[in-house]
ZAMARGU-4260 file (C-alpha; in steps of 0.2 Angstrom, whole numbers, plus 5000, padded with zeros to 4 digits):
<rodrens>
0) 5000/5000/5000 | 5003/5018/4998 | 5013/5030/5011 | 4997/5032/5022 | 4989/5051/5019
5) 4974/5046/5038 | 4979/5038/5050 | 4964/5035/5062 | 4968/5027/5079 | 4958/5023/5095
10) 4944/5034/5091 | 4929/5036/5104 | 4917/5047/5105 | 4901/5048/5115 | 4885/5057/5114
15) 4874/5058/5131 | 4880/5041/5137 | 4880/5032/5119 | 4893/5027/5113 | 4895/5032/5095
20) 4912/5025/5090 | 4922/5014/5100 | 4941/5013/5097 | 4940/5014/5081 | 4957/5014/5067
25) 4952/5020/5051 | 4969/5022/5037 | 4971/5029/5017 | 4985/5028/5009 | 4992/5044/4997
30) 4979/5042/4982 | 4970/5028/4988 | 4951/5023/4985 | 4943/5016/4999 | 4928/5012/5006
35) 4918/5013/5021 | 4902/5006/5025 | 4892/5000/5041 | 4872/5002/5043 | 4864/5016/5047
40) 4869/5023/5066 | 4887/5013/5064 | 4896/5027/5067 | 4900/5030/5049 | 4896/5049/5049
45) 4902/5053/5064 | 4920/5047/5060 | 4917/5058/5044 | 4915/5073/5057 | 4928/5070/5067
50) 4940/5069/5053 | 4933/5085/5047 | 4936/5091/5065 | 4917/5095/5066 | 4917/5085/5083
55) 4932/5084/5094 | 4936/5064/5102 | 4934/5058/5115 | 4951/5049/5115 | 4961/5042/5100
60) 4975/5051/5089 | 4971/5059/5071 | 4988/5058/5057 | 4986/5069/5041 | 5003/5069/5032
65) 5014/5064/5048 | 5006/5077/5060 | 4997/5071/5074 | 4982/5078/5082 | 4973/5073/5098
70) 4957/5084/5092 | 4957/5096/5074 | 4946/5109/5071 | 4941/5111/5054 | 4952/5124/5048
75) 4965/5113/5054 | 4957/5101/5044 | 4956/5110/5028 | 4973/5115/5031 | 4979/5098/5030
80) 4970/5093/5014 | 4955/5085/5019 | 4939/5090/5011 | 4922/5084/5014 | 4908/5084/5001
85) 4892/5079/5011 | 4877/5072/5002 | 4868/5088/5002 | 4884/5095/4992 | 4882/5111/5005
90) 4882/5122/4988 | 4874/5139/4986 | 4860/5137/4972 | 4858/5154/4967 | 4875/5158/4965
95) 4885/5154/4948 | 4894/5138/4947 | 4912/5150/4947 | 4906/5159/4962 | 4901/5142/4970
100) 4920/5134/4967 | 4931/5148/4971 | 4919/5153/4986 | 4930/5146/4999 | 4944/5151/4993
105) 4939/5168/4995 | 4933/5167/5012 | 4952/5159/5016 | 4960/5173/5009 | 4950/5186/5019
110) 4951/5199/5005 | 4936/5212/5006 | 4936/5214/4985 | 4934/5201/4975 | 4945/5197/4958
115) 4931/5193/4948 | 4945/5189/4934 | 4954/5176/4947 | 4939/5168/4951 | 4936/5165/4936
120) 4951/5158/4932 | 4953/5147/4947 | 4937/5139/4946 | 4940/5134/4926 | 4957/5128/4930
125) 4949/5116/4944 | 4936/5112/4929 | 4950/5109/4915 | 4961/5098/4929 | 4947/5085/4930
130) 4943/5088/4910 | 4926/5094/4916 | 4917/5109/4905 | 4904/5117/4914 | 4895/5136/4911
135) 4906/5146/4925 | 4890/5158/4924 | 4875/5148/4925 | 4868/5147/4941 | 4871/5128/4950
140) 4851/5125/4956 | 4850/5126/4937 | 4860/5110/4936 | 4858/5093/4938 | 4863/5082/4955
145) 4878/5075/4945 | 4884/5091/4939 | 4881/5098/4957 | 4893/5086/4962 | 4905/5090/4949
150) 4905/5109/4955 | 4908/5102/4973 | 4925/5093/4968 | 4932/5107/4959 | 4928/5118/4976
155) 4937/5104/4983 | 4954/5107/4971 | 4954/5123/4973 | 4958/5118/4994 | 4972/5111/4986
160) 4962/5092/4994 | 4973/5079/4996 | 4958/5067/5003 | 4939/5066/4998 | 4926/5061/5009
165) 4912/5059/4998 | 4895/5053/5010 | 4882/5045/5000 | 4886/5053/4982 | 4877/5041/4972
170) 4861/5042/4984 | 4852/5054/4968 | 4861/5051/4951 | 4858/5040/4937 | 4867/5023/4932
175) 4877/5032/4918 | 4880/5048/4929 | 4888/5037/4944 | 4899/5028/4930 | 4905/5045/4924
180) 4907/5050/4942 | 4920/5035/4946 | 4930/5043/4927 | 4932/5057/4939 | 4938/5049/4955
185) 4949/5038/4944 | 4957/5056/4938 | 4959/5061/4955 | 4967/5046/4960 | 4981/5048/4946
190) 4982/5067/4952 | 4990/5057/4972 | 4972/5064/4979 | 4964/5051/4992 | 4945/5045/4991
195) 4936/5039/5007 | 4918/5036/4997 | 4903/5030/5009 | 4889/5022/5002 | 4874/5010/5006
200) 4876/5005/4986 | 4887/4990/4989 | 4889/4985/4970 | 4896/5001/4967 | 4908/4998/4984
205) 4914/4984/4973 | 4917/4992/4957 | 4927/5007/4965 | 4935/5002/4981 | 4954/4995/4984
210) 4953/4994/5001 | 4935/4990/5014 | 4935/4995/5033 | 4916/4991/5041 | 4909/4997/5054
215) 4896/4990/5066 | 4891/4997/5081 | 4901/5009/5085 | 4917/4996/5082 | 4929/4992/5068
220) 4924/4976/5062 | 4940/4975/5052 | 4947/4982/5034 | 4947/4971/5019 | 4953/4971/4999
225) 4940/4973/4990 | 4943/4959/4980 | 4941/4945/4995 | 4923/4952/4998 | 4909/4948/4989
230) 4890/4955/4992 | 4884/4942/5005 | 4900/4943/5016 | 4900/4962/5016 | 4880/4960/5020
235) 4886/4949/5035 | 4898/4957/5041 | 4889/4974/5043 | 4873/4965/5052 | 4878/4950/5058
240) 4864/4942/5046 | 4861/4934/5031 | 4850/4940/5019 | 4841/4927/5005 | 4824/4934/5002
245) 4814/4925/4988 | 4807/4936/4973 | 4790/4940/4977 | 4778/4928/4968 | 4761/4934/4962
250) 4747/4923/4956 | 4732/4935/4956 | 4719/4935/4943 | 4707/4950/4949 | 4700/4964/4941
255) 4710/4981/4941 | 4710/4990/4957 | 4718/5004/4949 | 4719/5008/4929 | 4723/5022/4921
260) 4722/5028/4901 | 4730/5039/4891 | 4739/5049/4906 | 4745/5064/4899 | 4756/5080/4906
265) 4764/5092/4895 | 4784/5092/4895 | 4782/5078/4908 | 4773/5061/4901 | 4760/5056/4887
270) 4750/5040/4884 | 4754/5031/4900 | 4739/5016/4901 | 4742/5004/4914 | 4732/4993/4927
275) 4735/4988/4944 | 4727/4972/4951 | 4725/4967/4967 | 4739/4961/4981 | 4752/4965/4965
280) 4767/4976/4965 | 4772/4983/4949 | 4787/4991/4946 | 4788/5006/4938 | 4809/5010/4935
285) 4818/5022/4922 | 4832/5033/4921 | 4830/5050/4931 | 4820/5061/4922 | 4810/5047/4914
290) 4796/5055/4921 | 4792/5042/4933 | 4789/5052/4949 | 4778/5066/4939 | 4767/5050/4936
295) 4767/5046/4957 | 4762/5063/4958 | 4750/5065/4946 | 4739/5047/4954 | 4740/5058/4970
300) 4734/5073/4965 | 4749/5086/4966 | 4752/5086/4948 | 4737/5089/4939 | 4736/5081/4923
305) 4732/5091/4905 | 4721/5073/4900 | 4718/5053/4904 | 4707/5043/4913 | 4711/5037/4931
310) 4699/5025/4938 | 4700/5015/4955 | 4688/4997/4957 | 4680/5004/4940 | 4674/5023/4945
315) 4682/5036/4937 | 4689/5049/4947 | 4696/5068/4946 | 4709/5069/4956 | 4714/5086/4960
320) 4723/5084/4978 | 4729/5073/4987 | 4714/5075/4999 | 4705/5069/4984 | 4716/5051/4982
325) 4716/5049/4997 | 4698/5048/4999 | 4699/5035/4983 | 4711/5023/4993 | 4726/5030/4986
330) 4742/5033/4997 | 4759/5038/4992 | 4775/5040/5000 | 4788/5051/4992 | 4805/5050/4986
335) 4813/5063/4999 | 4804/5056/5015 | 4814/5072/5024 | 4809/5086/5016 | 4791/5079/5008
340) 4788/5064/5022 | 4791/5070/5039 | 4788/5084/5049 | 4804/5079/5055 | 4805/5091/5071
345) 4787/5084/5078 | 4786/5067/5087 | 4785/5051/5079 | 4768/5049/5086 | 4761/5064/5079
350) 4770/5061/5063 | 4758/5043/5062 | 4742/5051/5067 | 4744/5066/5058 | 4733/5058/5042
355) 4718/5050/5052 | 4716/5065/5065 | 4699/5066/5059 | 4696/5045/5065 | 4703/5050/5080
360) 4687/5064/5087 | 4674/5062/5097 | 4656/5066/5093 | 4660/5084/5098 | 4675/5085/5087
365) 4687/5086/5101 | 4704/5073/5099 | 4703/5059/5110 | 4720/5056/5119 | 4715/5036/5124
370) 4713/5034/5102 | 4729/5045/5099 | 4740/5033/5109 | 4732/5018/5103 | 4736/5021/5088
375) 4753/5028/5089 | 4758/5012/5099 | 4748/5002/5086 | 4758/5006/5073 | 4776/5007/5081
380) 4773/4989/5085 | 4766/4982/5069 | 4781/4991/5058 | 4793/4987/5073 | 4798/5004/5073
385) 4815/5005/5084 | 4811/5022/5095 | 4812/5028/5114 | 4794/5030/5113 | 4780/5039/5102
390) 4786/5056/5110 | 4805/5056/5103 | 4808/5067/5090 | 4806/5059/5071 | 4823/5068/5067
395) 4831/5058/5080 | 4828/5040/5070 | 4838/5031/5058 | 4834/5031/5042 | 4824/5017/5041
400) 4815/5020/5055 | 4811/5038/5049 | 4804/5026/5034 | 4794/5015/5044 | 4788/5031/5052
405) 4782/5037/5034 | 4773/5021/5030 | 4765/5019/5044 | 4758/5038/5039 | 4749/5031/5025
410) 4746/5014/5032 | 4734/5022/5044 | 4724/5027/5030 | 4719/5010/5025 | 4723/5013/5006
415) 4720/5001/4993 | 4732/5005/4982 | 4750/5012/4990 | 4764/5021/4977 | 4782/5020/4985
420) 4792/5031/4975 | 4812/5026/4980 | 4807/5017/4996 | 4825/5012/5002 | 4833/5026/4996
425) 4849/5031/5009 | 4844/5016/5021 | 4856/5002/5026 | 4856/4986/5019 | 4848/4977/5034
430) 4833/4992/5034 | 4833/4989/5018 | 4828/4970/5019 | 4816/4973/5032 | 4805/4988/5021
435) 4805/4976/5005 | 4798/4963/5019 | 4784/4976/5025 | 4781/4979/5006 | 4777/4961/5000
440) 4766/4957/5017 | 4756/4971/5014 | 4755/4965/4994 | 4751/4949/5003 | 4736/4953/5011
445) 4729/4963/4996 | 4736/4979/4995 | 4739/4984/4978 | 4756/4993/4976 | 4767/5002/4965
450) 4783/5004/4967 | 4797/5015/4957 | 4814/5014/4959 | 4830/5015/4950 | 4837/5002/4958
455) 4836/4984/4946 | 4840/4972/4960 | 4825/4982/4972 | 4815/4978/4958 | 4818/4961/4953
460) 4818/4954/4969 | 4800/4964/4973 | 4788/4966/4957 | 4780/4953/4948 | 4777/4966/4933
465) 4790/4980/4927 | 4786/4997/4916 | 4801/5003/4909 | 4801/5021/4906 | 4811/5034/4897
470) 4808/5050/4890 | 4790/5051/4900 | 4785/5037/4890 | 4783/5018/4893 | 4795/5011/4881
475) 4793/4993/4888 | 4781/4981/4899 | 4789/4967/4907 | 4774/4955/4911 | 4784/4945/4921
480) 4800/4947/4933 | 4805/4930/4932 | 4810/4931/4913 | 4824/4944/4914 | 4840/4945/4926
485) 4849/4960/4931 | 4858/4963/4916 | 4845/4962/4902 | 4834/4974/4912 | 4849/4987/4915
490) 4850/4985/4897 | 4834/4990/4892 | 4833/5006/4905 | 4849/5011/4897 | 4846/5008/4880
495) 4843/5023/4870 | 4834/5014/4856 | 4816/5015/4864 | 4807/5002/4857 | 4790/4999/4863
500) 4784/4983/4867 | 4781/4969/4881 | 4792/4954/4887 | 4789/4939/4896
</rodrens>
């Protein structure tokens, strides 16, 4: 291995009596790509931060370059080359992409006039260093999530970065965006810049990584190649467990629960027809920007459609709010469960309830406090939802359990039909297995779901029927599951030759 760049050792650090990392050694070698992964609540992000000299140790040594620190603050930090770029990028949206990569620069150099001219030049030399062309004047919310993330490593450079943290970077891009992402780490690699990349996708661990270190609990489970792992070791070792969960299996014959007919949306989709019958789960999946989502939205009345027909158990319906799909039996749980799913700063109880208050009154339309907890409690035991109680904070949870929260949400609502637009998305392998389970028990017993995601595998092992989208059309049905593997299907989400038809 490389002259080691980090050298982690002993690390602990402990918030209000738990222990959040326990003697932990972490080490990265001068322009090496490694990996770190662990479940949700491992640890993983606040090793990040203490790196970063966000949060000081409890005990243990830090080593950038040769120098040792017993705790670094973050200029220190930056100072020594070590630049982190958190999953929400921390960029400024309605400044220019050249403002965004040269802005910290000129908050290092404490000048009160900005060089406009130098700014400009930096931030197209950082571009040009990782043969990157991107408009220096067009605003960065005007770009996409990938190119976001291509603005926040050349902010990086211009630090003069000698390691990149990168936490969840693939959580929103595209197949063919995270393969052109990895072009770019590969370039910084061969420039002697260090990667640390953290992520829940462990395909993509495999395809990029030299080097493993797991985390579990708080503790070090150990630091593999990458090549002596393969996906049900790396699954073990992170949860102690074995996942082999069978496809789901569908062998309904009903009438449709949910159909729908020449869906149409201006700059968005057009002539989507499809039905839903009950107790199945049909995959809808696509490239980003296939227009997927805007469907989701539409069904549940926050996109309102230009024309189509959307009928539920054989009525036709006008769904203009949500308030009017829920009413039908329709329920649907968003792709950012954060900012659309939670009311993160309420409680977790509240957050359950907060779709059936009107079930919860009494004849004199006053809440009844004995319903509010059954309910709350109800549901936090049927999802096994891991919490202090229904008074914690919903901001407090993992991941998953902030999912669990959200389901349970709409679960309440007793829907017939349930959209789950990127269900697992950001959650740890083990949460993971435990949503799909929820999913295919609901599907079980009835329920008729949809469920979109960008994630082959996710829908493989979960939908009996797969829509393939692209360009806000479908482009293919897939009748059944069982008659493509992996690779055919990423083949046909990729293709670019969209030809319409059904298989299986």
């Amino acid at each position: 291995m490389a002259e080691l760049f980090l050298e982690v050792k002993n690390i602990t650090k402990t918030f209000i009596g738990v222990k959040a990392l326990d003697n932990v050694d972490l080490s990265i070698g001068k322009g090496e790509i490694h990996c770190l992964v662990g479940e949700n609540g491992s640890g993983k992000s606040t090793l990040i931060k203490i790196i970063g000299g966000v949060y000081k140790p409890d005990s243990g040594t830090i080593t950038l370059d040769g120098t040792e620190y017993k705790s670094i603050n973050a200029i220190e930090s930056i100072r020594a080359g070590v630049q982190i770029i958190y999953q929400d990028l921390s960029l400024f949206p309605n400044m220019t992409v050249a403002e965004n990569i040269a802005m910290n620069q000129m908050l290092v150099s404490n000048n009160r006039v900005i060089n406009w001219k130098h700014m400009h030049q930096d931030a197209r030399k950082a571009l040009e260093e990782i043969g990157e062309d991107i408009d220096l004047y067009e605003k960065v919310e005007n770009l996409s999530i990938a190119r976001r993330q291509i603005v926040a490593i050349c902010r990086a450079l211009t630090q003069n970065a000698r390691l990149i943290i990168m936490d969840e970077a693939t959580s929103a891009i595209t197949k063919d965006e995270v393969e052109h992402l990895f072009e770019v780490i590969a370039k910084l690699q061969k420039k002697g810049i260090a990667i640390l990349f953290v992520s829940h996708k462990l395909n993509e661990v495999f395809q990029i990584a030299e080097r493993v270190t797991i985390i579990k609990d708080a503790k070090k489970v150990g630091v593999y190649p990458a090549s002596e792992l393969n996906n049900d070791k790396m699954v073990f070792l992170m949860t102690g467990q074995n996942f082999k969960a069978e496809p789901y299996r569908y062998n309904g014959t009903s009438e449709p629960v949910l159909s729908v007919h020449d869906l149409n949306k201006t700059g968005q989709f057009s002539g989507i027809s499809f039905d839903l019958k009950k107790g199945e789960i049909l995959g809808i999946t696509g490239l980003l920007g296939s227009g997927r989502t805007e469907i989701a939205l539409s069904l549940f009345g926050l996109n309102r459609l230009d024309s189509g027909e959307i009928r539920v158990n054989g009525k036709p319906l006008d769904i203009r709010s949500p308030r009017d799909a829920i009413a039908a039996g329709i329920a649907y749980l968003p792709e950012d469960r954060l900012t659309q799913g939670l009311f993160a700063a309420h409680t977790v109880g509240n957050n359950i309830i907060i779709t059936v208050l009107n079930e919860l009154l009494n004849r004199f339309k006053i809440l009844v406090r004995s319903r509010q907890e059954d309910e709350k409690k109800s549901w936090i035991k049927k999802l096994n939802i891991k919490t202090p109680g229904h008074h914690s904070s919903a901001s407090s949870l993992s991941g998953g359990n902030q999912q669990r929260v959200v389901i349970a949400k709409w679960l309440a609502t007793k829907p017939a039909v349930f959209i789950l637009d990127g269900p697992t998305i950001g959650i740890d392998i083990g949460s993971k297995h435990n949503i799909h389970e929820i999913i295919r028990d609901l599907a079980r017993n009835g329920m008729s779901i949809i469920m979109i995601s960008d994630e082959i595998p996710e829908i493989l092992d979960n939908c009996n029927r797969v829509l393939v989208m692209a360009e806000g059309r479908i482009i293919k049905e897939i009748k059944d599951s069982t008659k493509v593997n992996e690779e055919e299907l990423l083949d046909i989400v990729s293709s670019r030759n969209f030809v319409q038809g059904a298989a299986g």
